[in-house]
C-alpha positions as CSV (number, residue, x, y, z in Angstrom):
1,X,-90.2,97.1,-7.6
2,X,-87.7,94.3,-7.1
3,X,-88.8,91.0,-5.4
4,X,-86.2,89.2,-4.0
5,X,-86.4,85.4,-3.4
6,X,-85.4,84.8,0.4
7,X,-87.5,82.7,2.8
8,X,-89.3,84.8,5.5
9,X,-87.8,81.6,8.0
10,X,-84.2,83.1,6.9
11,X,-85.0,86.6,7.1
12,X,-86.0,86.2,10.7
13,X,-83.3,84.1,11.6
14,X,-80.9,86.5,10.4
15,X,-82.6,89.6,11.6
16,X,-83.1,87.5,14.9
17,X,-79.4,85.8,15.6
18,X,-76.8,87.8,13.0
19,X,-77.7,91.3,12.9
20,X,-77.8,91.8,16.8
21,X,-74.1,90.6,16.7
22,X,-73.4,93.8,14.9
23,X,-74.0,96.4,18.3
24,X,-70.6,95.0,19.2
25,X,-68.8,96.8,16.3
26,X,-67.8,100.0,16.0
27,X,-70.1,102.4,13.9
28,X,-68.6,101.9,10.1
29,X,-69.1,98.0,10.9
30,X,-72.6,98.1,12.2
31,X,-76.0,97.6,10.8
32,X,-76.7,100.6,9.1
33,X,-73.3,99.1,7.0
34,X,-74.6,95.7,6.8
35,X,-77.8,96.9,5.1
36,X,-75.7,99.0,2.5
37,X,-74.1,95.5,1.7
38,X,-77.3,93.7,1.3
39,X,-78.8,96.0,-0.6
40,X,-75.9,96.3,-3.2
41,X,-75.4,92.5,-2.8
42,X,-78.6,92.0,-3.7
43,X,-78.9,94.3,-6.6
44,X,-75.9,93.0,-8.0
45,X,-77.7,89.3,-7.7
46,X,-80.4,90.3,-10.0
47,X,-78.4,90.8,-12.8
48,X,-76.4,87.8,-12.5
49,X,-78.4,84.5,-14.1
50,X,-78.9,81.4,-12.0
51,X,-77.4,83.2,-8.5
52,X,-78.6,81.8,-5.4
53,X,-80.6,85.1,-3.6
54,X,-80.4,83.4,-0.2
55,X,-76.6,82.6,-0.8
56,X,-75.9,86.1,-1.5
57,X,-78.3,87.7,1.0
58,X,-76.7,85.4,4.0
59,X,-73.0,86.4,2.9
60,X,-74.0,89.9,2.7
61,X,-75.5,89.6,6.4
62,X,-72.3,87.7,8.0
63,X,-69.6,89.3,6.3
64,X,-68.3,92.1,8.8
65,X,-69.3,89.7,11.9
66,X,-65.6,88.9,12.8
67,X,-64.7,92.3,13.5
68,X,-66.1,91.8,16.9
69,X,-64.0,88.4,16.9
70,X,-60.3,90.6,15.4
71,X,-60.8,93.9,14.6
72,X,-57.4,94.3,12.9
73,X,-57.7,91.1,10.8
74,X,-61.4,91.3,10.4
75,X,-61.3,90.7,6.7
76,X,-59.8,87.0,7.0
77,X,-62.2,86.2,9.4
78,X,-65.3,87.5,7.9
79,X,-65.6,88.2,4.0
80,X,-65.5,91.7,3.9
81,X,-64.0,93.4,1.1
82,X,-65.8,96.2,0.7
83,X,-63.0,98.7,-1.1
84,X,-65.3,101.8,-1.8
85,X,-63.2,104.6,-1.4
86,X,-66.1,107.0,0.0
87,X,-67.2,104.1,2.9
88,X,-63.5,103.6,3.4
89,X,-62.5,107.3,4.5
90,X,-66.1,107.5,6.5
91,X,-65.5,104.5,8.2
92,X,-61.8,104.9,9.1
93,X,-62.7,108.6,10.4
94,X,-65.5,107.3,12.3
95,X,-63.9,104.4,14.0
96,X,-61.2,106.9,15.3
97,X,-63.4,109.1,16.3
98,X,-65.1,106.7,18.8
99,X,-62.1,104.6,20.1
100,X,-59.5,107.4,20.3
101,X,-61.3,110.5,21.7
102,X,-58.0,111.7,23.2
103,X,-56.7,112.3,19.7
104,X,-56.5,116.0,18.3
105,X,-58.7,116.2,14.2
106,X,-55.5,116.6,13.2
107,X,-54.0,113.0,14.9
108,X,-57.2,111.2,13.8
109,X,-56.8,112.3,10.1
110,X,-52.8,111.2,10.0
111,X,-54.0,107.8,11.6
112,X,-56.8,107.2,9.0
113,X,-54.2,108.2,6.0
114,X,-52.1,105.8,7.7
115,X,-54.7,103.0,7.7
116,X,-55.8,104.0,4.2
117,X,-52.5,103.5,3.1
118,X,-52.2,100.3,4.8
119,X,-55.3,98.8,3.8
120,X,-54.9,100.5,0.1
121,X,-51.7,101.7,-1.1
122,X,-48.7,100.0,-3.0
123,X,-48.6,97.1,-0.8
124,X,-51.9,97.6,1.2
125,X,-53.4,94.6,1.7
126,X,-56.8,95.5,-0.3
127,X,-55.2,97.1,-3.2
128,X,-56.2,94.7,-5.6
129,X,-59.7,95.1,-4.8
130,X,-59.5,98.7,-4.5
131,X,-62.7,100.4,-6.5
132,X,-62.2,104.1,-7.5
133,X,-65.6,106.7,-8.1
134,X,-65.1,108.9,-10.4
């Protein structure tokens, strides 16, 4: 088992004032997303020596909360830059699906190629950043 060293005072506030802010995003931004990225974010802080837990656990809990504030430029405003190719495709597809009901499978999948492309391809805006599963 993995301890973590946050204050139970933080957790609350956090769990209390930040992670209701997230039921104003769509699905691929909302909690269930935000506790993949603490998770990871906090794994990743245990093998890193002399890293602040709380640091990494609060950046982990605001980072998609501008996407309620500018959806479209949500990554400048928050500090989301989470390039996972599988969470990128799911969240694109889901985020369609909710706000463009009107569109046919086949419209929603040309728009998230589109965004994908955007967001990831030769001059996409992430590309640098851009992880790749194999």
């Amino acid at each position: 088992m993995v301890i973590f060293m946050i204050r139970k005072s933080l957790e609350r506030y956090i769990e209390e004032n930040v992670f209701p802010e997230y039921e104003k995003n769509d699905e691929g931004h909302g909690i269930e997303h935000i506790w993949s990225v603490v998770r990871r974010s906090l794994k990743f802080a245990k093998q890193v020596s002399d890293i602040n837990e709380e640091m990494v656990y609060v950046i982990a809990s605001y980072h998609d909360i501008g996407v309620s504030i500018d959806r479209k430029h949500h990554e400048k405003v928050s500090a989301d830059r989470n390039t996972d190719v599988d969470a990128a495709l799911k969240r694109t597809y889901t985020y369609r699906l909710k706000h463009f009901p009107h569109l046919s499978l086949d419209e929603i999948i040309e728009d998230s190629r589109g965004h994908l492309i955007e967001k990831f391809g030769v001059n996409g805006y992430s590309r640098e950043n851009f992880i790749l599963k194999i």
